[in-house]
C-alpha positions as CSV (number, residue, x, y, z in Angstrom):
1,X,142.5,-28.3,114.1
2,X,139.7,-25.8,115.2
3,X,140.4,-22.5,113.2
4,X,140.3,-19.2,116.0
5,X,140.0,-15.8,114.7
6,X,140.5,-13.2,116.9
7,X,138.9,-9.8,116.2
8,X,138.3,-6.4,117.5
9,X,134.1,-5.7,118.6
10,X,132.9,-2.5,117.9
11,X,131.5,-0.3,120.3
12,X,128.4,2.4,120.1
13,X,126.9,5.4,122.1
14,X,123.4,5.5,122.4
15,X,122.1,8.9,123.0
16,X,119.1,9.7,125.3
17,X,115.7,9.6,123.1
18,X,112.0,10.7,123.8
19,X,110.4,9.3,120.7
20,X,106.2,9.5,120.6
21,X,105.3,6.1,121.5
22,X,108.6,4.7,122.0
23,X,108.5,2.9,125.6
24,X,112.0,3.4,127.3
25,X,115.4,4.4,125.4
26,X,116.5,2.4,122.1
27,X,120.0,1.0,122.3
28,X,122.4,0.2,120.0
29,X,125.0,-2.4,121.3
30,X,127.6,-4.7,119.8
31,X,127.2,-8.6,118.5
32,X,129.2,-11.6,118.2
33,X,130.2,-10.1,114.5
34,X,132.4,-6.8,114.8
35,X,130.8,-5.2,111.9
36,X,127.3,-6.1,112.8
37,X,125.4,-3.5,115.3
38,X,122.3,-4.7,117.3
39,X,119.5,-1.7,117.2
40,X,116.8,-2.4,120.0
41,X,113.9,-0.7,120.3
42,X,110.1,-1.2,121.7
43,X,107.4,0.5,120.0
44,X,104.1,0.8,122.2
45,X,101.7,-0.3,119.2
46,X,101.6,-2.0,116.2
47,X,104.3,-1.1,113.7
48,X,107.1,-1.7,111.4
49,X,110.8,-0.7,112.2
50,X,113.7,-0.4,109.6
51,X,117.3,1.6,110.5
52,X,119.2,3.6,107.8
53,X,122.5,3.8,108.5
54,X,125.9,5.6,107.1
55,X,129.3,7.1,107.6
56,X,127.8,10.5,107.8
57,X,124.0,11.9,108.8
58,X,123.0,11.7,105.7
59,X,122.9,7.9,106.1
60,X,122.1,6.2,102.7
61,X,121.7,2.5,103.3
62,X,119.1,0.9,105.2
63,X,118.1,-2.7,106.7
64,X,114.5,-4.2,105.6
65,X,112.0,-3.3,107.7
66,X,110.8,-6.0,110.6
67,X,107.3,-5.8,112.5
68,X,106.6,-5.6,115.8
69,X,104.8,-7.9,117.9
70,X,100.8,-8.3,118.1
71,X,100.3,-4.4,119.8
72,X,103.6,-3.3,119.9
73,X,106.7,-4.3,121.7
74,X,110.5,-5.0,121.4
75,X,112.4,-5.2,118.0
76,X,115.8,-6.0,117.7
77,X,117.5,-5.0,114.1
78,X,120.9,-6.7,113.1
79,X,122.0,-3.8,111.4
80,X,125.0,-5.3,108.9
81,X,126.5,-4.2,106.1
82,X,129.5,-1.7,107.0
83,X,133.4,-1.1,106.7
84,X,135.6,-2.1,109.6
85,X,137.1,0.0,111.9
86,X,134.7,2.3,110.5
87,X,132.7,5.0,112.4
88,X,128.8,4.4,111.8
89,X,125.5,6.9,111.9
90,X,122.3,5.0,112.5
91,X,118.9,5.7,113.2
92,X,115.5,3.8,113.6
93,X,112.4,4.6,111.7
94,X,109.2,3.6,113.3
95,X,105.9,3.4,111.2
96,X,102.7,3.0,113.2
97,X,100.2,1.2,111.2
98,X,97.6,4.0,112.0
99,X,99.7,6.1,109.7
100,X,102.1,8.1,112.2
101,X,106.0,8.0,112.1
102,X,108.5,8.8,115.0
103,X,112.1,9.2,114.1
104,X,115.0,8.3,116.7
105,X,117.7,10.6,117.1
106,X,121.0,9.6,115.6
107,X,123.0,6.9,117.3
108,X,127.0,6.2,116.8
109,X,128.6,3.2,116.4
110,X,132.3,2.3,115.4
111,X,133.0,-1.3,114.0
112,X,135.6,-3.5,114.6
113,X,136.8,-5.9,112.3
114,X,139.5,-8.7,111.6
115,X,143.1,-8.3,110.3
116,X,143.5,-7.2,106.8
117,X,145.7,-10.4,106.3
118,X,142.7,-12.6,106.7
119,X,141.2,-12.1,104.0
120,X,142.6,-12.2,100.2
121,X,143.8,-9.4,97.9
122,X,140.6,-7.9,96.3
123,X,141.6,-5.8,93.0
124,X,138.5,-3.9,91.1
125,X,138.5,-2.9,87.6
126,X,136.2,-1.5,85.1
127,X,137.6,-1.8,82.0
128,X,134.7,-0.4,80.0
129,X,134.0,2.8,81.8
130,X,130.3,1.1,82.2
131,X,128.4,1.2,85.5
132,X,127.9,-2.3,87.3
133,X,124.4,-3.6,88.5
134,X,124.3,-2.1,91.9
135,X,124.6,-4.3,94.9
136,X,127.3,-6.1,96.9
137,X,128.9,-9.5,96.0
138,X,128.7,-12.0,97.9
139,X,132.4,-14.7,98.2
140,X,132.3,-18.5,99.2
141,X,135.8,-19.0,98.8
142,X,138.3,-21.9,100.4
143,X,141.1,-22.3,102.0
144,X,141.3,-20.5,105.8
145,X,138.8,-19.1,107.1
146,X,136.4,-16.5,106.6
147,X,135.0,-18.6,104.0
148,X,132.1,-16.6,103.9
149,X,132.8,-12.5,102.8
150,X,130.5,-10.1,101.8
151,X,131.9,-6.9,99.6
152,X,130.8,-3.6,98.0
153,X,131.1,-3.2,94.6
154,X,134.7,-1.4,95.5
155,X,136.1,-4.2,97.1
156,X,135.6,-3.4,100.6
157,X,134.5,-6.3,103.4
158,X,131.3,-5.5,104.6
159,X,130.5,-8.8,106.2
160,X,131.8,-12.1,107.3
161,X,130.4,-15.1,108.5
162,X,133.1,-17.7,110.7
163,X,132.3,-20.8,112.8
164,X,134.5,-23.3,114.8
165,X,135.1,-26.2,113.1
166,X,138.6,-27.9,111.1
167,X,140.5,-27.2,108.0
168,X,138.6,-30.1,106.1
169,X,135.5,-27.4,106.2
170,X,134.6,-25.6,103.2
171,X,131.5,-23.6,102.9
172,X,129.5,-24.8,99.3
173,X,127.0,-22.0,99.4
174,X,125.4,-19.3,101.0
175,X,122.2,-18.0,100.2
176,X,119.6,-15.3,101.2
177,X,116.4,-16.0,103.1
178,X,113.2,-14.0,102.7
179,X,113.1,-13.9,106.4
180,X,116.5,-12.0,106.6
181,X,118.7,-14.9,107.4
182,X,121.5,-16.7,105.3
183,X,121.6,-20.4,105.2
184,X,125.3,-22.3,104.5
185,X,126.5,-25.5,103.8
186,X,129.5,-26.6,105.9
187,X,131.2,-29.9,105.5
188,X,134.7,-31.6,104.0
189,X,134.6,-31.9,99.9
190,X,132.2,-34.6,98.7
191,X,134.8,-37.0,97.2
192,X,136.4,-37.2,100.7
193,X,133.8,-39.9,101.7
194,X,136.1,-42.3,98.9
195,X,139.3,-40.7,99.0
196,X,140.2,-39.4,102.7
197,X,138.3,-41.5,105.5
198,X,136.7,-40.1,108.2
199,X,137.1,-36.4,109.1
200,X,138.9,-35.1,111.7
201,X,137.2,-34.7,115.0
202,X,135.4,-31.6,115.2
203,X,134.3,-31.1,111.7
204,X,131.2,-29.7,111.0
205,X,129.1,-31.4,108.8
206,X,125.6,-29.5,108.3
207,X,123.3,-27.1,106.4
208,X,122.7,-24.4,109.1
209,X,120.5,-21.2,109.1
210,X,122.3,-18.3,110.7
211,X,121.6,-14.5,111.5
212,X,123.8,-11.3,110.2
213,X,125.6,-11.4,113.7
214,X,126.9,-15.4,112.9
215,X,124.6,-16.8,115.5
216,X,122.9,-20.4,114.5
217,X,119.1,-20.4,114.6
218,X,118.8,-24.3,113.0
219,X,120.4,-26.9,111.3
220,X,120.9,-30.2,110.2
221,X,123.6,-32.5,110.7
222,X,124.8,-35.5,108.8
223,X,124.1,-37.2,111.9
224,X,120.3,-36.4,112.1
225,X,119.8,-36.7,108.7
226,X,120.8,-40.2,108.8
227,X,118.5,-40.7,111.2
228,X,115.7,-39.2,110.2
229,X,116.1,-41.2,107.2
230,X,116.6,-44.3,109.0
231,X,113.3,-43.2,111.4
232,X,111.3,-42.7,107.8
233,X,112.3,-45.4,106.3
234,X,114.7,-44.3,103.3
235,X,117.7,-46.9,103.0
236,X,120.0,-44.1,102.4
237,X,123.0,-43.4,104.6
238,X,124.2,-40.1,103.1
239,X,128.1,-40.0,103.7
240,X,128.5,-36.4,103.5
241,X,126.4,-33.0,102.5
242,X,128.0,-31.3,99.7
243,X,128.5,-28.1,97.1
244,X,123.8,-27.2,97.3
245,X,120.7,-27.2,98.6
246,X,117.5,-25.3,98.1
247,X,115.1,-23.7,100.0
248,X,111.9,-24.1,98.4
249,X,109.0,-21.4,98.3
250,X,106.9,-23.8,100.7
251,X,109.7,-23.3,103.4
252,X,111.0,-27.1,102.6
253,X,115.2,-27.7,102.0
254,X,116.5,-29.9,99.3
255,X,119.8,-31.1,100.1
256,X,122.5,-32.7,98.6
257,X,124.0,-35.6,100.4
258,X,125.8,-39.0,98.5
259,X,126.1,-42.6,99.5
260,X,128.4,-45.2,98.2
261,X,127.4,-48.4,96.4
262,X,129.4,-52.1,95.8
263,X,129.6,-52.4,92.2
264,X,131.9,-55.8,91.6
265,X,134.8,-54.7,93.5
266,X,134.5,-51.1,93.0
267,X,133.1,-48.4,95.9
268,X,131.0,-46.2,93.9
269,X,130.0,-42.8,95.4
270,X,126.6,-41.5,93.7
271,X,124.5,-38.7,94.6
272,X,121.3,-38.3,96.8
273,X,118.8,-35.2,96.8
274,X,116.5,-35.2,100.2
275,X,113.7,-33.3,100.6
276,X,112.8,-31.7,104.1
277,X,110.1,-30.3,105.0
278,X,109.3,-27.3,107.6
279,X,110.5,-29.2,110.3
280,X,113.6,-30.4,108.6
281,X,112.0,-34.4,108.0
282,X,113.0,-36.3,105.3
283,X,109.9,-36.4,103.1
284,X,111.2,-37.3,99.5
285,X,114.1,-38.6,98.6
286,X,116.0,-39.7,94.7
287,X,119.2,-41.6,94.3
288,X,121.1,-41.6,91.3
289,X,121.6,-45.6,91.9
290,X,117.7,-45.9,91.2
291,X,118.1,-44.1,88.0
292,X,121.1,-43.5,85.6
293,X,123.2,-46.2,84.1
294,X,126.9,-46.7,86.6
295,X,128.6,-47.6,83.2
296,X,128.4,-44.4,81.7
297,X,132.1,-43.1,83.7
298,X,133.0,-39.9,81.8
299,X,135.3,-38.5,84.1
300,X,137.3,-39.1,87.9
301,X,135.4,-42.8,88.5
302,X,133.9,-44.2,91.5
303,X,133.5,-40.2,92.1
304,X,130.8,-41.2,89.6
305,X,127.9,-38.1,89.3
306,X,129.6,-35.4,91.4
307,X,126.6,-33.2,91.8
308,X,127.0,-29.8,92.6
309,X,124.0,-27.7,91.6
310,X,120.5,-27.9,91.9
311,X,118.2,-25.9,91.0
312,X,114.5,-25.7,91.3
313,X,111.6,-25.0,88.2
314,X,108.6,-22.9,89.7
315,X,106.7,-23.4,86.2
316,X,106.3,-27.3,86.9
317,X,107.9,-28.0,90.0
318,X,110.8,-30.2,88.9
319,X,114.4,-29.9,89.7
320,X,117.8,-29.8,87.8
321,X,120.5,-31.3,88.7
322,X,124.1,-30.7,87.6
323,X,126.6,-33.3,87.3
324,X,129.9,-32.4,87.0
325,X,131.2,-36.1,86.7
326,X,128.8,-36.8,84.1
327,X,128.8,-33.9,82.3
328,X,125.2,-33.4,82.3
329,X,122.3,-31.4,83.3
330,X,119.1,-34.0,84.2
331,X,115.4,-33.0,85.0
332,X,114.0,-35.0,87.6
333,X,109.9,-35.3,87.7
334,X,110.0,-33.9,91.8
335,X,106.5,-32.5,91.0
336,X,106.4,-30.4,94.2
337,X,107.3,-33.9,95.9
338,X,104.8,-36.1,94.6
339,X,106.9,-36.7,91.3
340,X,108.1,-40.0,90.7
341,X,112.1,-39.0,90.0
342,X,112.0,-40.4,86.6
343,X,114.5,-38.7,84.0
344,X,112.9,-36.4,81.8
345,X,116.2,-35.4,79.9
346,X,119.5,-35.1,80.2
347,X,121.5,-32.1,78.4
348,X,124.8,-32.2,77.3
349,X,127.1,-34.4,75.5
350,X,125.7,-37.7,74.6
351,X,122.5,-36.7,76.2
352,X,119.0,-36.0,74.8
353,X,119.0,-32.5,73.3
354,X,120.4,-31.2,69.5
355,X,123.1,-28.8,69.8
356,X,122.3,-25.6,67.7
357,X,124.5,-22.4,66.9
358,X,127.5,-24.2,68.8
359,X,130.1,-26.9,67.4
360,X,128.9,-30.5,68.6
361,X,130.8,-31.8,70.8
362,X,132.7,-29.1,71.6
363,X,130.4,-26.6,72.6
364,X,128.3,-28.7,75.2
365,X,129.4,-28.2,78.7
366,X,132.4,-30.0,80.5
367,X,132.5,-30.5,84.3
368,X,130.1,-27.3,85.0
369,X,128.7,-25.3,87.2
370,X,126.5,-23.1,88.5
371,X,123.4,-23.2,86.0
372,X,120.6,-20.3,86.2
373,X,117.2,-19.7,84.3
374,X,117.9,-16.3,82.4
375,X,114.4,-16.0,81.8
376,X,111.4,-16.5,84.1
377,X,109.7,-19.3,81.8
378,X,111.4,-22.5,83.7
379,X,110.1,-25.2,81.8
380,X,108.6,-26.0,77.9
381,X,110.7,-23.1,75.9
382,X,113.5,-21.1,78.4
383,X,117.1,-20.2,78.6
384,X,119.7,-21.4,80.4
385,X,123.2,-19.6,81.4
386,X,126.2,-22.6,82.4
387,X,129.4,-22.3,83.5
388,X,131.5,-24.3,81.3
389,X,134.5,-25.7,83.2
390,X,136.2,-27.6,80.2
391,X,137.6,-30.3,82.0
392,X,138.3,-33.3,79.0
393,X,136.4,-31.0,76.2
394,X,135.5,-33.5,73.2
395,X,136.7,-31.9,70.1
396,X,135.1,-33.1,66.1
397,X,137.6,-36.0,65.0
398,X,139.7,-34.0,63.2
399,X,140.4,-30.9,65.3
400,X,143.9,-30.6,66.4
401,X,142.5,-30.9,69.6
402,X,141.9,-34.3,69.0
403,X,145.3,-35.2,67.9
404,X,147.9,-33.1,69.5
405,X,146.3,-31.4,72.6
406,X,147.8,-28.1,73.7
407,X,147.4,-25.7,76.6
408,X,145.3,-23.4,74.2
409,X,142.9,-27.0,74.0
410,X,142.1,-26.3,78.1
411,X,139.7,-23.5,78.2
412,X,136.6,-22.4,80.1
413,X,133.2,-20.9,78.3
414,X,129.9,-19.4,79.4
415,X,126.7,-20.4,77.0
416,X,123.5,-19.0,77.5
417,X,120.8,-22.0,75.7
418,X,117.5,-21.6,74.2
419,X,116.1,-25.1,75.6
420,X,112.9,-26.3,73.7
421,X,111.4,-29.4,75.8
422,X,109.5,-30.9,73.2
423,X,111.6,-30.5,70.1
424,X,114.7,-31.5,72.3
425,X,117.0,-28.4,71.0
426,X,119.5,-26.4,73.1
427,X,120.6,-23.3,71.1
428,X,123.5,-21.2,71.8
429,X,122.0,-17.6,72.1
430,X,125.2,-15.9,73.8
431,X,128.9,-17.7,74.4
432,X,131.5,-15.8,76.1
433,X,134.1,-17.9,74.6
434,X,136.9,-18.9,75.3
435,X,137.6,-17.6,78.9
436,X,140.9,-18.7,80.6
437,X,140.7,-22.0,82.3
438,X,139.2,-23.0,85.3
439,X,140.0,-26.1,86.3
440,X,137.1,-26.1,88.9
441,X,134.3,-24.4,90.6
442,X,132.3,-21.6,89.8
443,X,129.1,-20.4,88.7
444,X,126.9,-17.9,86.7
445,X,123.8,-15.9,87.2
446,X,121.8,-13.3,85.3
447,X,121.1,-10.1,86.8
448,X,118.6,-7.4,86.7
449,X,120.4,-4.9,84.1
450,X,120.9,-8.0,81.2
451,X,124.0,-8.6,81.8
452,X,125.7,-11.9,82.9
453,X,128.0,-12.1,86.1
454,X,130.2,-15.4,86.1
455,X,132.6,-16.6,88.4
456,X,136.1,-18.1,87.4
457,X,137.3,-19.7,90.4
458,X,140.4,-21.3,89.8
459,X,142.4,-19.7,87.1
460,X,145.7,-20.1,88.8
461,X,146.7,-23.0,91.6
462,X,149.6,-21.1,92.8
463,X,148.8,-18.6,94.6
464,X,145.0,-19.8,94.3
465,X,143.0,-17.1,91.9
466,X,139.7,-16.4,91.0
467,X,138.5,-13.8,88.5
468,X,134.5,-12.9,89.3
469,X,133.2,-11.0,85.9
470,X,130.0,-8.8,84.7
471,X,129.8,-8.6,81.5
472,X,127.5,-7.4,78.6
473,X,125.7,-9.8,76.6
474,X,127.0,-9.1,72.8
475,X,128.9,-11.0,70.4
476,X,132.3,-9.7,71.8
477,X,131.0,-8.9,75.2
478,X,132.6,-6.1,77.3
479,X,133.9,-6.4,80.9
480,X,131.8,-4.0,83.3
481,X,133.5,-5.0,86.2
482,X,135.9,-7.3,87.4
483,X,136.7,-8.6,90.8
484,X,140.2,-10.2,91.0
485,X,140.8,-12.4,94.3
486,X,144.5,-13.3,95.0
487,X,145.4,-16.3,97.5
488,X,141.9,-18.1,97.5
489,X,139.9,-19.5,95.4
490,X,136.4,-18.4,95.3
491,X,134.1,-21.9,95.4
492,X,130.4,-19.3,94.1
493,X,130.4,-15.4,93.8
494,X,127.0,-13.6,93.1
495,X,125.4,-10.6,93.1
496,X,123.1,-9.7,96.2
497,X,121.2,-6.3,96.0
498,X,122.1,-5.8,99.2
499,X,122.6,-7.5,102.8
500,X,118.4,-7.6,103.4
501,X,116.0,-9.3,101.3
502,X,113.9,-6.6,99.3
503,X,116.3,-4.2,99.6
504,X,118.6,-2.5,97.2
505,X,121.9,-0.3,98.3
């Protein structure tokens, strides 16, 4: 069934202003999204506009700044980023580029918002008294909608993204564009195409660019993407898009779609990574069929590789691509899309590298997640931070593991690896180990004070829990903050300096 969410828009005053070249009055109105104010204003010559924004005149926050057009003319701001039901100042800063700068006079606006119920129980704790990289985190979590929730770094929902489509939706991610813009993945879980039939009517199936007010700019659906396949000449019919994509610094997507496969009497469902270019065409495309051996079935066969991450190297323009199913991490020659898709390793159990400073095969990964450089080297000699699922951990032959499993056998871990491409080494450098189980989902990501955020999102399946962590990377590593969400799971959480690319709150 089509999910409705009823809300309450915000509403604004805009004062009269006489700004020095400022043609007519600037206006601040409400948007589709009842915590997301439109700004409007028209400059007379060339310039760039930004709005700072607050509960009080002293404002604090501000959006990026956005130019006008060629001589001057009308800028709209989204201006997003604020508490519901929430009385807002705002004003616009206008910098000509002959060096001059008007000011507008403050505006008012009040927010709206949706019922508290909507959304999960959000609990903060800093355990450690320490202070938190700054920023807001950003939730993709599943079950009812919003799937898509924005809040500060107190718990409070500063954003939300919701769309018409069915309860088989889930969003598997959402991510930041340079040009101010998020991009999400919407469609049923991958596994589905195997296991549930079609979806039911209505179901949105696409990777769609949005603005802070919710409204679509482009996408791609299934539907186009098999044909533009078809058109190009791929024999790929992708039966769903699922859990990534990329958006490359050329402006191209890579997305994740899978197809299914006879093998003997089995339906096999393998993944598919399509490259699009600017104008969303199907211009490279690599099938796990093509390259990885269908007899290796670690875990949940025909769901064979499960893919759910990928993630790009700037340093030699390859991708990685993490299996879940397989537990594996491959590199795939891309090349910037002349690269031939050939294997160049695969880490993790039974795979190419040595395992160093860890317990082989215990202390590979199992059924993860989310993989991030930690260090801006991508390729030769860099680090790598996993999250470590645990799903059907090996354990050395004579481990009680082994022999009598236990609850305390099921646990999850975060590695950070030294990985040396030629000597074919992964060394544990930091393991926050053992973490309490999650059975799926999640990810990790470095940020910009060295510390390690990770996302735990299923630590309980009734109610559904997640437990989103920053922590300090030492041997026993402290807990700077901790986000508890009770009654959804969270699919990603991640840290976002703010709501506007190149800018920090």
């Amino acid at each position: 069934m089509f999910v409705f969410l009823a809300f309450v828009l915000g509403g604004c005053s805009s004062g009269t202003s006489s700004m020095p070249g400022i043609a007519g009055t600037p206006n601040v109105a409400a948007t589709n999204n009842p915590q997301v104010a439109s700004y409007t204003i028209a400059p007379s010559a060339d310039a760039t506009v930004f709005v700072e924004f607050g509960t009080d005149k002293n404002y604090g926050l501000t959006t990026s700044p956005q130019a006008t057009p060629p001589g001057g003319g009308m800028v709209t701001i989204l201006v997003a980023g604020m508490r519901a039901f929430t009385t807002y100042h705002m004003r616009a800063v206008v910098n000509f580029s002959e060096g001059t700068q008007s000011v507008d006079s403050d505006q008012v606006f009040t927010t709206g918002g949706l019922s508290a119920s909507q959304f999960p129980a959000l609990t903060i704790t800093r355990p450690s008294g320490l202070t938190p990289q700054p920023g807001i985190e950003m939730l993709d979590l599943v079950g009812a909608q919003p799937n898509v929730v924005a809040v500060d770094l107190s718990g409070n929902v500063i954003w939300f993204y919701t769309f018409a489509g069915t309860a088989a939706d889930i969003v598997q991610p959402v991510k930041l564009l340079p040009n101010g813009h998020f991009v999400v993945q919407i469609s049923p879980t991958s596994s589905a195409v195997i296991n549930s039939g079609p979806p039911p009517a209505g179901t949105i199936i696409a990777v769609r660019e949005i603005d802070l007010a919710g409204n679509t700019v482009r996408e791609i659906t299934l539907d186009t993407l098999n044909s533009r396949l078809a058109a190009a000449g791929f024999n790929i019919v992708g039966g769903t898009l699922h859990h990534d994509f990329l958006v490359l610094p050329n402006g191209h997507w890579i997305v994740l779609t899978n197809t299914t496969k006879l093998i003997g009497t089995t339906t096999v469902l393998g993944d598919v990574i399509v490259d699009l270019d600017t104008n969303l065409q199907p211009v490279w495309v690599w099938s796990t069929f093509d390259h990885l051996d269908v007899n290796r079935q670690p875990l949940l066969f025909p769901d064979w590789t499960h893919a759910n991450a990928v993630v790009y190297s700037p340093d030699d323009g390859h991708l990685l691509l993490s299996m879940r199913h397989q537990h594996w991490i491959i590199k795939i020659d891309y090349a910037n899309g002349s690269g031939a898709g050939d294997v160049l390793w695969r880490l993790g159990t039974g795979g190419d590298f040595t395992l160093q400073g860890g317990t082989d095969p215990t202390d590979w990964f199992y059924a993860q997640h989310g993989p991030a450089f930690t260090t801006t080297q991508s390729s030769g000699n860099f680090s790598m931070v996993v999250f470590d699922n645990g799903n059907t951990r090996k354990f050395p032959p004579a481990d009680p593991c082994t022999t009598s499993p236990t609850p305390a056998c099921q646990f999850s871990t975060v590695p950070i690896f030294q990985i040396d491409e030629v000597n074919k080494t992964a060394g544990i450098t930091f393991h926050d180990a053992p973490i309490p189980f999650s059975f799926f989902g999640g990810n990790t990501q470095p940020l910009v004070n060295g510390n390690i955020e990770f996302d735990e999102c299923a630590t309980a399946a009734s109610p559904p829990t997640s437990d989103v962590l920053e922590v300090v990377q030492e041997l026993n590593p402290r807990v700077v903050w901790h986000l508890k969400i009770s009654g959804k799971f969270a699919y990603r959480a991640f840290r976002l300096p703010s709501l506007y690319p190149g800018v920090q709150w």
